[in-house]
N, C-alpha and C positions, 0 to 999 in steps of 0.2 A: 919186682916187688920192693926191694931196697929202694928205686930211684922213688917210687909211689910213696916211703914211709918219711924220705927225707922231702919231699915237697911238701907234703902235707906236713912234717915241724916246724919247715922253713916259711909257710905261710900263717903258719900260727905264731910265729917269732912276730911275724912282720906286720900280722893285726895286732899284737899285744902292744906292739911298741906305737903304733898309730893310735890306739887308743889312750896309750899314756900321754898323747901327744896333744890333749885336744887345747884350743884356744877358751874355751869358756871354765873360767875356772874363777875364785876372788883376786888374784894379783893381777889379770887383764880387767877384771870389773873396776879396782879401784882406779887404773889408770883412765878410764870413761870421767871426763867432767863436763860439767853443765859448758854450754859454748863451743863445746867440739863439733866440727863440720861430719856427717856421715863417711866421707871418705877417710879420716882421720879414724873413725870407730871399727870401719873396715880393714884399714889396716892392720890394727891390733886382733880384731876378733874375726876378723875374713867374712865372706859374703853371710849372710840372714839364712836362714833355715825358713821364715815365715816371716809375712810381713804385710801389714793391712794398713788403712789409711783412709782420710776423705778429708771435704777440705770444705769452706766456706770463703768465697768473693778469691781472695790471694791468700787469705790463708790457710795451709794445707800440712795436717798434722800426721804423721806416718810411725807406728810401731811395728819396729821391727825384734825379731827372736832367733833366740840364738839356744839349739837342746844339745847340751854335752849330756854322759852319762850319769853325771851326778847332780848338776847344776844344769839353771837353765838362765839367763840374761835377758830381760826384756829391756831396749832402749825406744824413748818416744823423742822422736825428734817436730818442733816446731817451723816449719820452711827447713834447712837441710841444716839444722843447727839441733843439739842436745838439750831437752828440756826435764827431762825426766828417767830415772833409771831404775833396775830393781833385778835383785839376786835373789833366787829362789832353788829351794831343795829338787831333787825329782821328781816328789811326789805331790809338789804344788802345780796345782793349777791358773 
């Protein structure tokens, strides 16, 4: 019963601190600028949560999303380059 009471605080420790931890936040949004390559956006905010896209002849435009718990980042890239960006609360859609 002890080893059960202590797994269970110690896995509650160790989602608290992973949620504290997320990448979508505004000081990774600000560092997003127009011309950054998607693997440069990846780096800072890690892979997309969602991510749609189509394209016309070569040109092919892809937004991808990023759901923290509080914040959510949507980046539109134009070919694998930044063209558009945009921070939103939770409870935007």
């Amino acid at each position: 019963m002890k080893n059960q009471k202590l797994l269970v605080a110690a896995s509650a420790a160790a989602l608290l601190l992973l949620s504290a931890c997320s990448k979508v936040n505004a000081d990774n949004y600000a560092k997003i600028d127009a011309g950054m390559t998607r693997d440069e956006v990846h780096s800072i905010l890690g892979s997309p949560d969602d991510s749609s896209g189509g394209g016309i002849g070569d040109l092919t435009m892809t937004t991808e999303t990023w759901k923290g718990s509080k914040q959510t980042i949507r980046i539109s890239f134009v070919g694998d380059k930044v063209a558009l960006k945009a921070l939103g609360g939770k409870d935007e859609k």
